[in-house]
Phi, psi and omega in degrees: 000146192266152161255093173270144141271136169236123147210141186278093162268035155234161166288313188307310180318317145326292188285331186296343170258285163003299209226004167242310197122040171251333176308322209284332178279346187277306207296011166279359189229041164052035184266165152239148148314038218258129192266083162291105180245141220261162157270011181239068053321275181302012166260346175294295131018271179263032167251003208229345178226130152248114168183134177340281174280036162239119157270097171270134180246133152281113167329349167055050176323289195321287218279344179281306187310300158334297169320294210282010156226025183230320198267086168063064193284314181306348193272295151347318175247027149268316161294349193277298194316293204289341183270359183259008182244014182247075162262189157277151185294352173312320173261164167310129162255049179257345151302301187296323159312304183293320174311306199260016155295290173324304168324290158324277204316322215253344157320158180213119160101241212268337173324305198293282203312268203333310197302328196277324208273317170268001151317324188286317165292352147300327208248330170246022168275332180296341212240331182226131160272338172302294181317351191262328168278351186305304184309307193284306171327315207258359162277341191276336195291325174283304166252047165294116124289158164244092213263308201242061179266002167316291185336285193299345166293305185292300208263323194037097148278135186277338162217185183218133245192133154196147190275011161226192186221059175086326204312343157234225176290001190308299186338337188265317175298306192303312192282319182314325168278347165286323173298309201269016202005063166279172173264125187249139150205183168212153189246125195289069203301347188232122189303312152281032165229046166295301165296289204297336201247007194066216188273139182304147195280339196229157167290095181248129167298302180253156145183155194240136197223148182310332209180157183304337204262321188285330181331291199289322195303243271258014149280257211302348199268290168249062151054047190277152253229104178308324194283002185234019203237079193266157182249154183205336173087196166269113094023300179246026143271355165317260168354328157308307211252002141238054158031049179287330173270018159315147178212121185322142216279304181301359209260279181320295159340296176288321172313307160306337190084354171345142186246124146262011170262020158250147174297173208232066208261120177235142202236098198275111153307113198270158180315117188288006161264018166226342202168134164279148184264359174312307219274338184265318173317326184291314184323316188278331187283345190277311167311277236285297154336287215274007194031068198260006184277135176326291206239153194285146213210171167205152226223095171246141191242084170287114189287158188271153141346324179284322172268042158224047175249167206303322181327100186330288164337311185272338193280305170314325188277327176303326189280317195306320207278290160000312209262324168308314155341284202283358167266016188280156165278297200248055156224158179221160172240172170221163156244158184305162191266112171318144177260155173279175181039034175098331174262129206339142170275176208205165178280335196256353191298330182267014206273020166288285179340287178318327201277330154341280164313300150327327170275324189256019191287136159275346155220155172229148192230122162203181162263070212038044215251161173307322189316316158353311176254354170254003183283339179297301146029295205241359193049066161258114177277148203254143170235090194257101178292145181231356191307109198293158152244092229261021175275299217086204143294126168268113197059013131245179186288132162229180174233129142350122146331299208292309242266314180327317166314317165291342167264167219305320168325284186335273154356282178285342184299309198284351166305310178252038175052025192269030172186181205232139182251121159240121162294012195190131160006288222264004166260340187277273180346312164322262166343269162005277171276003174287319179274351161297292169333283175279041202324315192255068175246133196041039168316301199297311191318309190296344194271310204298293210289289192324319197267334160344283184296304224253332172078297188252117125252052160234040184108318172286017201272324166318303178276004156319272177335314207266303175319328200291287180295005170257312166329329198273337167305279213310310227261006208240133186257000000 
């Protein structure tokens, strides 16, 4: 019998095995399981699966964090800096460009210099691929700790599975398991994070990606092996699209204070490290107020996860929105679903809500955020506001509204025409009642977007997923 480690350190990374039925297909293949977990997961974890081959471990968060801030730290989050700012120009570099804006922006004193002072070195690993391996060989050789060597000792895994690719604290298990030549791979949980996370933390061999689109980026992008590079689609969008997690429209309606004789506009809040979702909430809740629309309509305003982290700022715009609610008649909020025992909330704690939401919105308004897709999904037709703003973040890096639209999602959403984009008040009102009018105005584009992204809709993407990673088992001794 083989030993695989999987570790999750995201909550989606949990419902992706977890909550589709990919835990039930691997264990049909004669497996043991070993399960790496944050620890208020892992006691949950085992109090809720009992079975022979499923294992829980701690992921060991504490003693990693410890390394990574006692052990040569400053050196360490300078290879952290340079390796997250780094792809090749074959793909958009308008993620990894904006990190290191952020980055730039927010040093302070000798630091800010050291950050600028690595520009020639960022421009010229972006450039070379020998040099991309160079980097990565000499981060591991340097920073390898012996953090698990029991685990590995105990289970002798035959691959090691993680829902990141070196991109966090993951990055210390992976390489520990590359010193022992074990086979690493990953499955890929976040729509943006082919592009977006830079080079991989690690030596990774495998890994299963949503789409043709996720292919290229991380081949051509940080330089992945095609032939080790499987499509699997999403997994816990399978539950969209045979709508298991649906929750009756009356059901729903009530759970909210919901009008059902009003149409239904709803509005997802996007990652508060790029832009505030204040200044467009206000715009809307204000249309929605003044009833400035063809048909009478009403406004739930889903906060993203990021506003409820330690950040003063996202905590403030979050208390702002709350208070903004309540001088409303027909606007409502909803929150991401508290995670338990303390740990950070996530998009996935919730998907009956979500899947709710989506289903019964008759428009969804966002700033280009996944819900996009998954709102394609659901045929919701979509609003992605750019309307500037010209405060931002006070003291901190924000991105200008106009600059969003270039980057690479964004692109493609508007590549296949599956929403509609606005700059302005009096453009949003437009938009509105065209789709109020018209539901199915730009169907094809949301169908269009959808086979794109997400690749399989019918359903199949779980069992896909579970062939892709039992192939890559098979291949690992």
């Amino acid at each position: 019998m083989k030993t695989i480690f999987i570790y999750l350190d995201h909550g989606l990374g949990v419902s992706y095995f977890f909550e589709t039925g990919l835990l039930e297909k691997l264990l049909n293949q004669d497996l043991r399981l070993v399960f790496l977990l944050q620890k208020a997961e892992l006691e949950r974890k085992k109090s809720e699966i009992s079975h022979p081959n499923v294992v829980f471990e701690s992921m060991r968060e504490d003693e990693t964090l410890k390394y990574q801030k006692s052990y040569y730290a400053g050196i360490q989050e300078l290879f952290e800096y340079v390796r997250r700012t780094v792809a090749s120009p074959k793909i958009p570099l308008t993620y990894v460009n904006t990190r290191q804006r952020n980055k730039e922006f927010e040093a302070k004193g000798r630091r800010k210099l050291v950050l600028k002072l690595l520009r020639p070195l960022i421009s010229t690993l972006r450039h070379t691929k020998l040099g991309r391996t160079l980097f990565r060989k000499l981060q591991a050789s340097l920073f390898t700790p012996n953090i698990y060597p029991d685990l590995f000792d105990k289970y002798k895994p035959s691959l090691i599975i993680s829902c990141a690719a070196g991109w966090r604290l993951d990055q210390y298990l992976l390489r520990e398991a590359k010193q022992r030549n074990i086979r690493t791979a990953t499955t890929i949980i976040g729509w943006d994070n082919p592009g977006s996370a830079g080079l991989p933390g690690a030596d990774m061999d495998y890994v299963n990606v949503w789409s043709k689109t996720h292919e290229w980026e991380i081949a051509e992008g940080v330089d992945w092996n095609r032939k080790n590079i499987y499509i699997g689609g999403m997994p816990l969008y399978d539950r969209y699209l045979n709508k298991t997690w649906l929750l009756p429209r009356e059901e729903y309606f009530s759970q909210h204070h919901l009008d059902p004789d009003k149409k239904l506009i709803s509005f997802a809040a996007t990652a508060l490290s790029a832009t505030p979702n204040l200044p467009t909430i206000k715009i809307l809740a204000d249309i929605v107020n003044n009833q400035e629309l063809n048909q009478p309509v009403q406004l739930l305003v889903r906060l993203h996860p990021t506003h409820f982290k330690s950040d003063p700022a996202y905590k403030e715009e979050a208390d702002q929105i709350f208070e903004l609610v309540e001088q409303c008649q027909n606007v409502h909020i909803v929150e991401p679903k508290e995670a338990p025992e303390g740990l950070e909330r996530y998009s996935g704690e919730d998907f009956p809500e979500k899947a709710s939401m989506l289903e019964y919105s008759d428009i969804l308004v966002t700033i280009y955020s996944t819900m996009v897709v998954e709102g394609a999904l659901h045929d919701t037709p979509c609003i992605n506001t750019v309307i500037p703003n010209e405060n931002g973040w006070k003291n901190k890096f924000w991105v200008p509204m106009e600059e969003i639209p270039s980057w690479p999602t964004p692109v493609r959403i508007d590549g296949f025409n599956a929403g509609k984009r606005v700059t302005s008040k009096h453009e949003l009102i437009q938009a509105l009642n065209e789709y109020l009018d018209n539901p199915a105005l730009d169907k094809e584009g949301r169908r269009a977007l959808a086979e794109s992204e997400v690749t399989f809709l019918d359903g199949t993407a779980t069992q896909r997923t579970a062939e892709n990673l039992i192939n890559i088992i098979n291949l690992c001794s």
